[in-house]
N, C-alpha and C positions, 0 to 999 in steps of 0.2 A: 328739584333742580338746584345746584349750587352756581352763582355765580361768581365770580372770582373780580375783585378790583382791578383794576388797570396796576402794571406794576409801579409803585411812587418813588419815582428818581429825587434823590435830592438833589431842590431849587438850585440853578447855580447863582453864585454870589455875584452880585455887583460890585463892578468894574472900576477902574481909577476913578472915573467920571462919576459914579455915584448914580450914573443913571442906566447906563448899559448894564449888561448881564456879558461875565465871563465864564468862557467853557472853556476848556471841556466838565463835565461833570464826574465822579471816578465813583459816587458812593451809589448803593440803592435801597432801597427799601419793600419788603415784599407783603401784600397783604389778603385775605381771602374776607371776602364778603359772603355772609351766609345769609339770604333771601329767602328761604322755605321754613317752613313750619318744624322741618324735622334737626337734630341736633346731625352734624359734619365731623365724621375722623376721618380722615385719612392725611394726605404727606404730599407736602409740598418739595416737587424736585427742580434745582436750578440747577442750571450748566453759563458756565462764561465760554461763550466760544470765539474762533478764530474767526475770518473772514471765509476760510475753505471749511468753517464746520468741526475743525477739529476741538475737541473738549480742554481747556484749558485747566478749570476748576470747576470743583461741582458741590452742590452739598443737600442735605435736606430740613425741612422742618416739619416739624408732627404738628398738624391739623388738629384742633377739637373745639368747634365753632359753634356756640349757642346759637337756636335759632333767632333771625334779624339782628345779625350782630357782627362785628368786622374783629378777625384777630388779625394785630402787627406782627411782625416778627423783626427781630433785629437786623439791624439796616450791616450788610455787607458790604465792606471796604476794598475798592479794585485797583487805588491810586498804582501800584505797582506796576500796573499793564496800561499801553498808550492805549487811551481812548479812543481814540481816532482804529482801530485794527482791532476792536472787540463788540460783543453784542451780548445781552445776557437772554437767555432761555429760561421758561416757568414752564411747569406743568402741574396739574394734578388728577388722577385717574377717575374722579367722579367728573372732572370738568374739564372743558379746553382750557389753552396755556398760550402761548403767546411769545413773542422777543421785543425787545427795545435795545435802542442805539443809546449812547453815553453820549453824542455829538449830533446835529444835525444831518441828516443824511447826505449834505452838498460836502462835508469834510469828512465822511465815513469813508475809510476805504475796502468798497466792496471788488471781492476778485468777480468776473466775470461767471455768471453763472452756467452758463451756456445749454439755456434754457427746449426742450425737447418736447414735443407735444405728441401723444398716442391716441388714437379712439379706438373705442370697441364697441361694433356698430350690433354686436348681440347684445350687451350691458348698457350699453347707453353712456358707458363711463369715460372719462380722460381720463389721463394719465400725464402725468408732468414729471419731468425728470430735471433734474439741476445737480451739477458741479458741484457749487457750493452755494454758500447762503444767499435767500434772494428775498430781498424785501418787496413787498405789496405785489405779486405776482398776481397781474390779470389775466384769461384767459379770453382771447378773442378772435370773432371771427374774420377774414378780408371780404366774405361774401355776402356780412352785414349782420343783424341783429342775432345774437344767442344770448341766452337766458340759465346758468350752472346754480346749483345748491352753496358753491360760495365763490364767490365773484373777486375776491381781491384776500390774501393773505402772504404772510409769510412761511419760508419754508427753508430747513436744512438741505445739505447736500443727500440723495437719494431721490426717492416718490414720493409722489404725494395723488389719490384717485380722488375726483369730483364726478359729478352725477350731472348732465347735460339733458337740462329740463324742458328746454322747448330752442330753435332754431334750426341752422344746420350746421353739419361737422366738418363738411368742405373747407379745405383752407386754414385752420385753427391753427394759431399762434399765440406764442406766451410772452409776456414781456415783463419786466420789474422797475425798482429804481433805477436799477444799474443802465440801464438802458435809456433812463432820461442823461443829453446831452445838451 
């Protein structure tokens, strides 16, 4: 199993005051953690995206990660695009991937995702549909406790199928950031 670093935003600078921190942040930095015994090829793919999802920029970097060992890759420059109206995407095909915000989520502007929930009472699965980008999307029930294979993520516009491990399906709704008021 390869685990992958959290993506490393560069820190934002401190502020007039010297004591504060100013944001927004514009740059990033990408990195893969290799945790197994065995040696890691493969390709690191990012996308900068919109708030609806759409790909603004994208690139790659070639993977080749000794075992217990972290390769950097050169830190990507986004000052050109407002902070505030973008998110970047990771991925890599041996591992999950992930997004992060360039701002705190209270100044992010997310579009509405308009978040859809499906069961499939022969599979046992959800199904989540969204608009566009939705951050930390929980899956819950109103009729009380359930129990899914992943309980809080992020997700672009499309599907996304989770496995519904123990409760019940009555009732299930989805909710994200965007929905905190």
């Amino acid at each position: 199993m390869v685990s992958r670093g959290e993506t490393c935003i560069t820190e934002p600078q401190p502020g007039s005051a010297g004591e504060t921190f100013a944001y927004p942040v514009s740059k990033a930095r990408l990195n893969v953690s290799n945790e197994t015994w065995e040696r890691v090829t493969d390709e690191v793919i990012w996308e900068l995206r919109a708030p609806d999802s759409t790909v603004i920029s994208s690139g790659r970097f070639a993977v080749d990660t000794a075992p217990f060992s972290t390769q950097w890759f050169e830190e990507l420059d986004f000052s050109e695009y407002d902070p505030r109206c973008v998110h970047l995407t990771y991925h890599m095909d041996s591992a999950c991937g992930g997004s992060v915000l360039f701002v705190p989520p209270k100044y992010h502007r997310f579009k509405d995702p308009a978040l859809e929930v499906r069961f499939d009472t022969e599979k046992g699965k959800i199904t989540i549909t969204s608009a566009a980008y939705a951050r930390y999307v929980e899956v819950y029930s109103e009729d009380g406790y359930i129990r899914t294979d992943d309980n809080f993520f992020d997700m672009e516009a499309g599907t996304r199928t989770i496995k519904l491990l123990e409760g019940s399906a009555r009732n299930l709704k989805a909710r994200s950031v965007y929905d905190i008021r």
